[in-house]
C-alpha positions as CSV (number, residue, x, y, z in Angstrom):
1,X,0.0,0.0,0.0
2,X,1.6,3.3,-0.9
3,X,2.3,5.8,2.1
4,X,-0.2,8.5,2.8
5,X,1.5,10.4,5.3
6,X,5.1,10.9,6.0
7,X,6.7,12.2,9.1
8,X,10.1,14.3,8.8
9,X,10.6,14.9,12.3
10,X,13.5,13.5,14.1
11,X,13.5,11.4,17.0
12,X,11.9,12.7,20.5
13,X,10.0,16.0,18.8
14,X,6.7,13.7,19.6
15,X,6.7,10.9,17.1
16,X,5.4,8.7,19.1
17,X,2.3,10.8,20.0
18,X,1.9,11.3,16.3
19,X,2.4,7.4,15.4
20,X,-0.9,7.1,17.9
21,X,-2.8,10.0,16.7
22,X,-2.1,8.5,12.4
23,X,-3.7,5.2,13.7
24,X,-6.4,6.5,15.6
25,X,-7.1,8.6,12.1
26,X,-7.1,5.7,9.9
27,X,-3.6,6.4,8.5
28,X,-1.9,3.4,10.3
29,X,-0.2,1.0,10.7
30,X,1.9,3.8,11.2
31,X,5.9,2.5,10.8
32,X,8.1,3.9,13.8
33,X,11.2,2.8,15.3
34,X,9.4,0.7,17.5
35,X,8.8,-1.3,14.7
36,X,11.7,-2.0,13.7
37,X,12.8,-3.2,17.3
38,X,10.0,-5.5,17.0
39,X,10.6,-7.2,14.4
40,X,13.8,-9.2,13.4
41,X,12.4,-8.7,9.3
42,X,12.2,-4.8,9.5
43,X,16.0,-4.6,11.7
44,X,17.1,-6.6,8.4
45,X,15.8,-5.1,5.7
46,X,16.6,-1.1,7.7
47,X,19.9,-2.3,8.4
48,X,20.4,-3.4,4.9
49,X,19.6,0.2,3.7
50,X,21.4,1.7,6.2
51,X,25.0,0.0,5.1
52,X,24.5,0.7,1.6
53,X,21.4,-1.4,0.1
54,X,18.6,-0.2,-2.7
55,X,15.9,1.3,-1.3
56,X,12.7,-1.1,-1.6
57,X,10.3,1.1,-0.1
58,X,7.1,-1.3,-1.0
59,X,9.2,-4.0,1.0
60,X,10.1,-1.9,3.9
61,X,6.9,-0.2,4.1
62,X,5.2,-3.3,3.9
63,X,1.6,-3.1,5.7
64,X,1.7,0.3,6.7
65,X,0.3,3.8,5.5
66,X,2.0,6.0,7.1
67,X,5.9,6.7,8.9
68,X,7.3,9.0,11.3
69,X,10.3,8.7,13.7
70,X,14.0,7.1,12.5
71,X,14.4,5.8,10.3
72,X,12.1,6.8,7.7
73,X,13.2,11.1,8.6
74,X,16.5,10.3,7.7
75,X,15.5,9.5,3.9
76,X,12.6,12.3,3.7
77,X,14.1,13.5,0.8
78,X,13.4,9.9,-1.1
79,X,10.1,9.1,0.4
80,X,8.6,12.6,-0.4
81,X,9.9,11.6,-4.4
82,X,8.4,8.4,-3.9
83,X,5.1,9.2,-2.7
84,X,3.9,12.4,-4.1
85,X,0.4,12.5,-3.1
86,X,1.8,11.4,0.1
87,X,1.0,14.4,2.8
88,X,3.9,15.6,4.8
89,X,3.9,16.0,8.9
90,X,6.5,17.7,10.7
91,X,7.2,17.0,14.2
92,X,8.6,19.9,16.4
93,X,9.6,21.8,19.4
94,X,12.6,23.9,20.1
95,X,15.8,23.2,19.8
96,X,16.8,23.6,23.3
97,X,14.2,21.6,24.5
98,X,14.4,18.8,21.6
99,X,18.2,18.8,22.8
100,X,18.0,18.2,26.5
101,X,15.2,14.9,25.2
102,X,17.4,13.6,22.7
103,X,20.8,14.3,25.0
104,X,19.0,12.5,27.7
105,X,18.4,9.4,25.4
106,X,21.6,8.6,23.7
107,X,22.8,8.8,27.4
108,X,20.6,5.7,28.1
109,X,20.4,3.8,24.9
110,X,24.1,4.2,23.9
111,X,25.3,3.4,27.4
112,X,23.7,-0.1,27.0
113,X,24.7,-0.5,23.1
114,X,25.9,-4.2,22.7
115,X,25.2,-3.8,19.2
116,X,27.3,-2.0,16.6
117,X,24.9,-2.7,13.3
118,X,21.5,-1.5,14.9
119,X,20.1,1.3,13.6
120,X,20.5,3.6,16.3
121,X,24.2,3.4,16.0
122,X,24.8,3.1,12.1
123,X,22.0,5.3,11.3
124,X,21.0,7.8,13.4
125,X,24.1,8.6,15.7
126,X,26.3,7.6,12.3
127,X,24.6,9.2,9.4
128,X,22.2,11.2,11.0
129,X,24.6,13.1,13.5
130,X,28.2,12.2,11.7
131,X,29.3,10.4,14.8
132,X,29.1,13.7,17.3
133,X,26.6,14.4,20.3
134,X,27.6,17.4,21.6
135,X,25.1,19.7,21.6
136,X,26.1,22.3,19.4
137,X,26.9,19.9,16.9
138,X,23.9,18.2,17.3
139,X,21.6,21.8,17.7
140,X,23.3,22.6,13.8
141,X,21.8,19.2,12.9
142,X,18.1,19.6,14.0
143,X,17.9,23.2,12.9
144,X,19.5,22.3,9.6
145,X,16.8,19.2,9.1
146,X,14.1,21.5,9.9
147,X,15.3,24.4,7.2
148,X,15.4,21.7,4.8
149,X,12.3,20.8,5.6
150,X,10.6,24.5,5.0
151,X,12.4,25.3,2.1
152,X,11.8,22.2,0.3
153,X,8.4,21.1,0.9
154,X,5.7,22.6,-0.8
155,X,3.6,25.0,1.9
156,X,0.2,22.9,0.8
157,X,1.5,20.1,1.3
158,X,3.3,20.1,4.9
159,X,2.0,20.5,8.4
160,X,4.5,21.9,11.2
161,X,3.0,20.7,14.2
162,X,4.8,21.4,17.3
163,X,4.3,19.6,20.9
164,X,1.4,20.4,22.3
165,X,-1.0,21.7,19.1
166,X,-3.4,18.8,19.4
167,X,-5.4,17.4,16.8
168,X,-7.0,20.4,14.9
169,X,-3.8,21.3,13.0
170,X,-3.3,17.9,12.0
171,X,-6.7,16.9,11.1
172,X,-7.0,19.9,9.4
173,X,-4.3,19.4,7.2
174,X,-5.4,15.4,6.6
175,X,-8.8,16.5,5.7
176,X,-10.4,14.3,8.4
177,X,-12.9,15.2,11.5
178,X,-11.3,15.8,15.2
179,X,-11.7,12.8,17.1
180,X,-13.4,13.2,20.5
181,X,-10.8,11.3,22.6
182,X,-7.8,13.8,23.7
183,X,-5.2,13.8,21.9
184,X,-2.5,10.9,22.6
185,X,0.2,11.6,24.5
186,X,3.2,8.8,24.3
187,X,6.8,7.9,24.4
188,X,7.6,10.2,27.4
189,X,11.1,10.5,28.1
190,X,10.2,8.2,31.5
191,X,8.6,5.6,29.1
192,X,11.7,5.7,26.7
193,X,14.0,5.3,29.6
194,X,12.2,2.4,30.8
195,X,11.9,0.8,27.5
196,X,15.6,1.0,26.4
197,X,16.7,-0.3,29.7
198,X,14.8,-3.4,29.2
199,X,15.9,-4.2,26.1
């Protein structure tokens, strides 16, 4: 099935909220990093990619509708080619407060790392971040993504939505009624803390 929506937001601007709120719209399966921990066939075919593979996007995309998250942001730029009538969703909040989430969870994932091909390590803190954490580097990153974002996507056909804007912006821009539940709130940095330590 081809992808309807595509999230270029990195890691820990709300993805997770926004993977909930796509599935409670009808735009799910929405694919996430989560996904791709669960499941030994999406780590191979991401990690494939990742060290140098061709893209597949029907085979990595497999089931689902919709992406957000790593590490489907890191190859926007593809995907938007790809799927044209696709719409685009941008996940956001500041920089300073994106940094001290994102600092907080390469302190607990990469502390644990026992694995040098995962994605998190090949991908996002290789190619995404060049190998460097520190936060100006990785400030110049985010705020780089996000100008790429703006000046490249057409105006009708991307949504900003920053942390906390709920689902009027979003359903707007989808085309489809507000639902009457709030909207979902997930992945806190508590729940990603817990999560990484158990695996």
């Amino acid at each position: 099935m081809p992808l309807k929506v595509i999230g270029t937001g990195f890691g820990r601007t709300g993805t997770g909220s926004m993977r909930e709120a796509l599935n409670l719209l009808g735009f799910g399966p929405c694919h996430h990093m989560f996904e791709v921990d669960g499941s030994a066939i999406q780590k191979q075919r991401w990690r494939a990619l990742a060290k140098g593979a061709s893209a597949d996007w029907e085979s990595l995309f497999e089931g689902y509708s919709s992406c957000v998250d790593w590490p489907s942001s890191y190859y926007w730029r593809e995907l938007i080619e790809a799927y044209p009538e696709a719409r685009i969703v941008h996940t956001d909040r500041s920089s300073e407060s994106w940094w001290t989430s994102i600092e907080s969870a390469f302190q607990v994932t990469r502390r644990g790392q026992v694995d040098p091909d995962s994605l998190g390590e090949t991908l996002v803190f290789g190619k995404v971040f060049g190998g460097r954490v520190d936060r100006a580097h990785a400030i110049a990153v985010y705020e780089s993504h996000r100008h790429d974002i703006l000046t490249t996507v057409p105006p009708g056909r991307l949504l900003v939505h920053a942390l906390g804007q709920g689902w009027e912006p979003l359903c707007r821009h989808l085309g489809v009624p507000i639902p009457e539940q709030p909207y979902p709130m997930r992945n806190s940095a508590e729940e990603f803390r817990r999560r990484a330590e158990t695996r």
